[in-house]
N, C-alpha and C positions, 0 to 999 in steps of 0.2 A: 401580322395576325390578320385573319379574314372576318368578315362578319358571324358567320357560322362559330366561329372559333370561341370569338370575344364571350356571344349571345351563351353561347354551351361552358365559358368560363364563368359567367355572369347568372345564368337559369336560376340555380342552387342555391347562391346568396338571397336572391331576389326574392323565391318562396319562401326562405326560413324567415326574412326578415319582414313579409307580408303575415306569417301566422306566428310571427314573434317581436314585433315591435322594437321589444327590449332590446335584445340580438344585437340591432341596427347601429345603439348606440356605443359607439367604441372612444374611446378617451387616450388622445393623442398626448406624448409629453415630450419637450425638452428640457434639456436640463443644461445651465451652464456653471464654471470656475471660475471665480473672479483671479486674475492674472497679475502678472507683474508691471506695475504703472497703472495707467488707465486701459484697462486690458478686459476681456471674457472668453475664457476659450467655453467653446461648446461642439461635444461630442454629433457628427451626423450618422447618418447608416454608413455612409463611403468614406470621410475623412475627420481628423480635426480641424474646427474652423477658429482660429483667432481674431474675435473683434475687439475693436475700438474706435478711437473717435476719429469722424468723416475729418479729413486736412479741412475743412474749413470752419472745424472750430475746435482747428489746434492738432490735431494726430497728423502722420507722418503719412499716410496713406499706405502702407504696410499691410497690416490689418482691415480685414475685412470691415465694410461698415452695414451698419444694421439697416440703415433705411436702405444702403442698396439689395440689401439681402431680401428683406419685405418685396423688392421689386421683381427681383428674381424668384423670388417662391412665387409671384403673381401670374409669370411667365412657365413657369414649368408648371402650374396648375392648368394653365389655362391652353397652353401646349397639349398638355396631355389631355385634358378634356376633349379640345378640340378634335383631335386624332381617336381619341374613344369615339365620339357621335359623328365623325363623317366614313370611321369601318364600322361602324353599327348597321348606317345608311349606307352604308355599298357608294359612298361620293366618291366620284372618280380626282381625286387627290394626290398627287405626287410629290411635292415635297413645299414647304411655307416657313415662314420665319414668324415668329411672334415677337414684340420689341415691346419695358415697358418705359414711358418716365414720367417721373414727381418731379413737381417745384417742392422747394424749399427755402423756406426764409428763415438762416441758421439765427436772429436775430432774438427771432422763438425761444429758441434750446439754450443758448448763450447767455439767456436774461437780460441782453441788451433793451428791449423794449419790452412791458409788458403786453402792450396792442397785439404785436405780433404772434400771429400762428405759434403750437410746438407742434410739428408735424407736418404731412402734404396737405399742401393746401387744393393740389391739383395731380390727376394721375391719368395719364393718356395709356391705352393698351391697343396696342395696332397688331393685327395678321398681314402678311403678303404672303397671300395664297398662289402657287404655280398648279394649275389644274383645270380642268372643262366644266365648269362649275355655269349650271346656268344661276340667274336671278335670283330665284325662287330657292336653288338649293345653297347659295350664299345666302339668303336672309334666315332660311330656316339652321344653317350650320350658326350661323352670327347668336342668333337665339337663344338656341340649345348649348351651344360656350356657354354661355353668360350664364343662362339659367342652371345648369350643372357644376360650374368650377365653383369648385369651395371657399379658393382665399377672396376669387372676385365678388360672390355674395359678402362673404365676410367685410372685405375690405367698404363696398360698394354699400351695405345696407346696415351696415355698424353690430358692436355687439356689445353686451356688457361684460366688461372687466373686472375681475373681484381681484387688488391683493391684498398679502398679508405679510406683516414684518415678523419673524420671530428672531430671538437670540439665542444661540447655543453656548451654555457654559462649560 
């Protein structure tokens, strides 16, 4: 897709959602099945994905596990942002890899210590850009990632969590 492309796929949302506020806000959901064992399958748009517990604290590695999946939504956010704002800017871009990783200290989630973390403690997200990018247009591409991708705010500036238990009889 070209910049023309994107800007003339993007025009229409951008005024309905500048004289309609409301419009903007759309309410993403997943949903998952609690499985057989320690198990959750959850439906995506392309497949079903079967998680469970990371092999280091106890699952077989079979099953998908959730922190890495968190990492990989962080990656294909941040993927596709990236590649939105450098064909917006016309940056002459040819192909990059985005990579992400979390520490973890499963000692956390395991209840072995309560000191310790449940969660990342640390999360690195790297680009290796192949392209004639001067200075200037890698600080302002670096920027505009960060400032536009949604799970890196999310993740990066926290949010509040609300849940709630019910029971079905």
């Amino acid at each position: 897709m070209d910049s023309d492309k994107l800007k003339a796929l993007q025009a229409p949302l951008k005024e309905r959602y500048r004289s309609d506020p409301g419009a903007a806000v759309v309410t993403l959901k997943a949903e998952g099945r609690l499985g057989e064992g320690v198990s959750c399958s959850l439906q995506t748009h392309k497949a079903l994905i079967e998680a469970g517990l990371h092999p280091a604290t106890g699952g077989t590695g079979i099953e998908a596990c959730s922190g890495d999946m968190l990492l990989e939504a962080l990656v294909a956010c941040a993927g596709v942002t990236l590649k939105a704002v450098a064909t917006a800017l016309q940056l002459p871009l040819r192909a990059g890899t985005v990579t992400a990783e979390g520490d973890l200290d499963f000692r956390g989630t395991l209840g072995v210590d309560r000191e310790a973390p449940v969660g990342f403690r640390a999360v690195r997200l790297r680009f290796d850009l192949d392209g004639d990018l001067s200075e200037e247009q890698m600080a302002t591409l670096a920027k505009l990632t960060e400032r536009y991708c949604v799970v890196y705010q999310t993740i990066s500036q926290g949010v509040a969590v609300e849940t709630r238990f019910a029971q079905s009889n």
